[in-house]
C-alpha positions as CSV (number, residue, x, y, z in Angstrom):
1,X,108.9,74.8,108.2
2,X,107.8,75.6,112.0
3,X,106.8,79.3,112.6
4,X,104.6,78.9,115.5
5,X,104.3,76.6,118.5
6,X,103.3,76.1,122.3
7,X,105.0,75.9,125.3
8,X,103.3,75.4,128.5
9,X,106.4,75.3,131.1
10,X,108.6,77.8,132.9
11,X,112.4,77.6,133.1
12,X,112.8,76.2,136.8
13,X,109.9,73.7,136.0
14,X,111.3,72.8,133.1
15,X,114.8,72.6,134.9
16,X,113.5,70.3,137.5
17,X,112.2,68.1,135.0
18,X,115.6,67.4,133.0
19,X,117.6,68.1,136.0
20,X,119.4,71.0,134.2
21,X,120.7,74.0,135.8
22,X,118.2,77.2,135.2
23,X,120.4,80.1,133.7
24,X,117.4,82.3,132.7
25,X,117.7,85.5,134.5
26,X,114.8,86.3,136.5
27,X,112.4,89.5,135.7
28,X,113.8,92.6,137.6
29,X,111.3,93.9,140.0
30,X,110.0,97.2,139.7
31,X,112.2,99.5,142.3
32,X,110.1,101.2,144.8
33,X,111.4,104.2,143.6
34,X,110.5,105.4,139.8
35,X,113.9,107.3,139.3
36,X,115.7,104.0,140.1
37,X,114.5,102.7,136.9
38,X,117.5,102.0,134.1
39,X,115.5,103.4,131.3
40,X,119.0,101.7,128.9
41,X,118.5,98.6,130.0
42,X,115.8,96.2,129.3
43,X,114.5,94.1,132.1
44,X,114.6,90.1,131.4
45,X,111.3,88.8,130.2
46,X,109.5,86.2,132.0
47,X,109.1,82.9,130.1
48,X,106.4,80.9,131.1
49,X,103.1,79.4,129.0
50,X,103.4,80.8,125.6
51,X,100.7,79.1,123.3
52,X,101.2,81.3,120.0
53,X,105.3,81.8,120.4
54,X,106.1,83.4,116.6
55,X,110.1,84.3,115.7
56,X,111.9,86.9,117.1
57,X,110.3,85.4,119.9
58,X,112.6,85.1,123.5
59,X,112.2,81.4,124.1
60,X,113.8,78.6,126.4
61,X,116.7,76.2,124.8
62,X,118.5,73.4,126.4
63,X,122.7,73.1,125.7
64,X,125.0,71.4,127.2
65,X,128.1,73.5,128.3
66,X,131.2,73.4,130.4
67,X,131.5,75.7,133.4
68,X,133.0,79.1,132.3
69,X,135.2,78.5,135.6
70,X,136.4,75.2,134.8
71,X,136.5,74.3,131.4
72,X,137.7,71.1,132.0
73,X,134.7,69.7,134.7
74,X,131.7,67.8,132.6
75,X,129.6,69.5,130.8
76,X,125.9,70.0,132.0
77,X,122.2,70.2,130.7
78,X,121.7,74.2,130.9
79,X,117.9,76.1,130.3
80,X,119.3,78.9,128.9
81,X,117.1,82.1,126.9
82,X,117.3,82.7,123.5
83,X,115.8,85.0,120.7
84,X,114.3,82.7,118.5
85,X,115.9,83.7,114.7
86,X,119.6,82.5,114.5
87,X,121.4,85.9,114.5
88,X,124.9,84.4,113.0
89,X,128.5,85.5,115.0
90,X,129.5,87.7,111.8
91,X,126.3,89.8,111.0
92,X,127.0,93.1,111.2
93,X,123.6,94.0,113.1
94,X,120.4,92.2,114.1
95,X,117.0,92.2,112.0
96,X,119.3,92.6,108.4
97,X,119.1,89.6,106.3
98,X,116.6,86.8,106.3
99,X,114.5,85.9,109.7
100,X,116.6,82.7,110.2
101,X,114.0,80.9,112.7
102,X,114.5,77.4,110.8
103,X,117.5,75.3,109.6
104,X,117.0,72.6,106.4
105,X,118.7,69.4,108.3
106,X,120.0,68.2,105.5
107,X,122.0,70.9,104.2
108,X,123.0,73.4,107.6
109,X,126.3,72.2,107.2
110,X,126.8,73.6,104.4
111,X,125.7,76.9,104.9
112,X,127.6,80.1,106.5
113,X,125.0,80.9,108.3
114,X,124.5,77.4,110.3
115,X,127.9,75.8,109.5
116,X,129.8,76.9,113.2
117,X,126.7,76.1,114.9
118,X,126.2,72.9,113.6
119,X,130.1,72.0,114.4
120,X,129.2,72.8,118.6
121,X,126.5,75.1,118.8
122,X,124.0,72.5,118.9
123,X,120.4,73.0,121.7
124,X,116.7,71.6,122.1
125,X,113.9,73.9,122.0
126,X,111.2,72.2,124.1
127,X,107.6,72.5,123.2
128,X,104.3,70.9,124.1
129,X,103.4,70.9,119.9
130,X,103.7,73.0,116.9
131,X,101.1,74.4,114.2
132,X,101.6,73.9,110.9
133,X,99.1,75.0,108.0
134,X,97.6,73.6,104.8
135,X,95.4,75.2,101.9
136,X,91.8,75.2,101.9
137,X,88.6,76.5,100.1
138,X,88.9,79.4,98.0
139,X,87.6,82.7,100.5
140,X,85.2,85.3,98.2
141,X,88.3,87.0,96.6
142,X,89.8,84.0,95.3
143,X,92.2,83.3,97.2
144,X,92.7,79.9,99.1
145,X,92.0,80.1,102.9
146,X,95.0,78.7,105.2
147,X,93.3,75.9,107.7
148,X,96.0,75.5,111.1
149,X,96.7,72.2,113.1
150,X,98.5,71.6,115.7
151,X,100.6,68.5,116.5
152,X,101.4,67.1,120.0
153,X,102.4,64.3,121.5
154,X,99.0,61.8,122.0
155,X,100.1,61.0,125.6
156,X,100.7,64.9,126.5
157,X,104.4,64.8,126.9
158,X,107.0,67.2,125.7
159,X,108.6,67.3,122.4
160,X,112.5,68.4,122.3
161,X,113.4,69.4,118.6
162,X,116.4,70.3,117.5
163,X,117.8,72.9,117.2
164,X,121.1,75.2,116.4
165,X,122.6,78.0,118.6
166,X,124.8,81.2,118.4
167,X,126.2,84.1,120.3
168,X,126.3,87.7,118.5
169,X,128.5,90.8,119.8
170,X,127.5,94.2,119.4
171,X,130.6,95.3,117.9
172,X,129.5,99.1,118.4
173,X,128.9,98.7,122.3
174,X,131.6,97.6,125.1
175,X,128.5,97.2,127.8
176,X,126.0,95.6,125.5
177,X,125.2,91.8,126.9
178,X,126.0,89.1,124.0
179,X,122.9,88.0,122.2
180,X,121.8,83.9,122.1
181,X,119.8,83.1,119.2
182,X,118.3,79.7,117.8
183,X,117.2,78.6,115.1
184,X,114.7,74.9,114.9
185,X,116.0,72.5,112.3
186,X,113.8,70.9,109.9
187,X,113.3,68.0,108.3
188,X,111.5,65.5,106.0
189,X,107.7,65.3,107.3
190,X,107.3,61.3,108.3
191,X,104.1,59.4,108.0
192,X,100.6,60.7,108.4
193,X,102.6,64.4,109.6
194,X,102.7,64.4,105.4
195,X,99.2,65.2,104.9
196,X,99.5,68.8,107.0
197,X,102.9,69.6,105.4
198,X,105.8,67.9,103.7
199,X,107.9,69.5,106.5
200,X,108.5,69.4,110.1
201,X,111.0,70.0,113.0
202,X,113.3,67.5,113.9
203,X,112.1,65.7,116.8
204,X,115.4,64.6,119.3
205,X,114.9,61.9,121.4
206,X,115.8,61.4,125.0
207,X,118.3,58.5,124.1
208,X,120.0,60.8,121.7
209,X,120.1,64.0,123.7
210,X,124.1,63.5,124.7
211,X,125.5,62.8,121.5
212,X,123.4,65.7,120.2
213,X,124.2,68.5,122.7
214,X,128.0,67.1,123.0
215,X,129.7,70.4,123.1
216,X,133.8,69.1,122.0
217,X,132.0,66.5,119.6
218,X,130.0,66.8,115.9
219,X,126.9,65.0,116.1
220,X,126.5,62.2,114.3
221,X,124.9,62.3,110.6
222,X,122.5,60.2,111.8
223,X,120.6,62.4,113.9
224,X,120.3,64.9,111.2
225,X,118.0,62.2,109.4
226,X,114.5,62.0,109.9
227,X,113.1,61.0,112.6
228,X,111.5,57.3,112.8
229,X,108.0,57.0,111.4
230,X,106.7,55.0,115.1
231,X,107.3,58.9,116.6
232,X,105.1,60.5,113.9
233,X,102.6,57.7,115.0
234,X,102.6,58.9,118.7
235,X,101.5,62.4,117.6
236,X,98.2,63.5,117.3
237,X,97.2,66.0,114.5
238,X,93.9,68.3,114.8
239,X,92.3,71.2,113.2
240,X,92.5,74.4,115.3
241,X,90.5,78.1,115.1
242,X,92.6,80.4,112.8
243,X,92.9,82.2,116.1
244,X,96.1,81.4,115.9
245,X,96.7,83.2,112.5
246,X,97.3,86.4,114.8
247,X,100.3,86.9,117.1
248,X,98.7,88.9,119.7
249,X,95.8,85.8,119.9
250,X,97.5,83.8,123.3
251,X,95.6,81.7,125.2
252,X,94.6,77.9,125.5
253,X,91.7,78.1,123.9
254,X,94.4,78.0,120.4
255,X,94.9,74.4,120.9
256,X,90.6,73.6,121.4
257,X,89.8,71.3,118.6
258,X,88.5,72.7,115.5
């Protein structure tokens, strides 16, 4: 699985980068006057370095989408926000059923949860690494002690994984905005990632971003697989502070070496 990771970017950085167009609504300003305020409506959140980002999460994507205005121009790379937990197009309301914040690869398809997504709701979710957790000494009560690491690329680029998109409707409101959710998709752990965890997200490289994001066109099967074992090899893997255990714990000093 992949419940935690670290971002270090901002949506027009990050936009720059990939030469995407930067849909993420900037945070409203506070009006000069306090009875301007629109108590209803929440202000956009500002997405920038995040080193502990845990689901339910608002998080940065990447999609690949025709113009609302012209359907038929070429599609572009698009930074768009999401909440990070796949709320699926049917469900009735949001937080009921399962915290769907990761996809099984190998069997999305088949699901109802995943299964429209995975047909042309397909994104990246950029990230500078992700922790994962294995078991360690027994603590005083018995029970065994969770040890974190984090994994990131040795040569301190980004990592693009995967990932699977949707768009809920408040079917109680006419004025509530639609909701964009994601979910990671996971896969087989490759190589040495094994000894941390038999699991890991599905790392998307550059050379197969535009078959992946294709938005008239199913991906491939092959890019569900896992990934090669030579990108497992470029990734680093190190012990980190259990700081990290704790959502409201966000800083750089998470990723300082154990």
């Amino acid at each position: 699985m992949c419940g935690r990771y670290a971002v270090t970017t901002d949506p027009a950085k990050l936009a720059a980068e990939i030469d995407a167009v930067n849909e993420v609504p900037e945070p409203a300003k506070e009006p000069a006057d306090p009875d301007a305020l629109d108590l209803d409506t929440p202000a956009p959140r500002a997405l920038g370095p995040n080193y502990n980002v845990a689901p339910t999460t608002t998080v940065m994507t990447v999609v690949k989408r025709h113009s609302p205005e012209d359907p038929d121009d070429d599609p572009l790379l698009r930074i768009r926000a999401m909440r990070w937990g796949l709320v699926p197009s049917w469900s009735k309301e949001v937080g009921k059923g399962p915290l769907l914040f990761n996809a099984r690869a190998e069997t999305a398809a088949e699901k109802s949860s995943f299964r429209a997504s995975v047909k042309s709701k397909r994104c990246l979710v950029p990230m500078d690494g992700w922790y994962e957790w294995k078991k360690g000494p027994l603590d005083s009560r018995g029970k065994p002690t969770k040890i974190p690491f984090y994994m990131s690329p040795r040569d301190g680029t980004r990592l693009f994984m995967a990932g699977l998109w949707s768009v809920w409707h408040d079917k109680h409101s006419d004025h509530a905005p639609p909701l964009l959710s994601c979910s990671i998709l996971t896969t087989d752990a490759v190589g040495k990632l094994r000894d941390v965890h038999d699991r890991m997200p599905l790392i998307m490289p550059y050379d197969n971003w535009d078959a992946w994001l294709d938005p008239d066109h199913r991906a491939p099967d092959d890019l569900f697989a896992p990934p090669a074992e030579s990108l497992a090899e470029a990734i680093d893997i190190r012990g980190v502070a259990p700081l990290v255990n704790r959502v409201a714990n966000n800083g750089p000093e998470l990723l300082n070496p154990l």
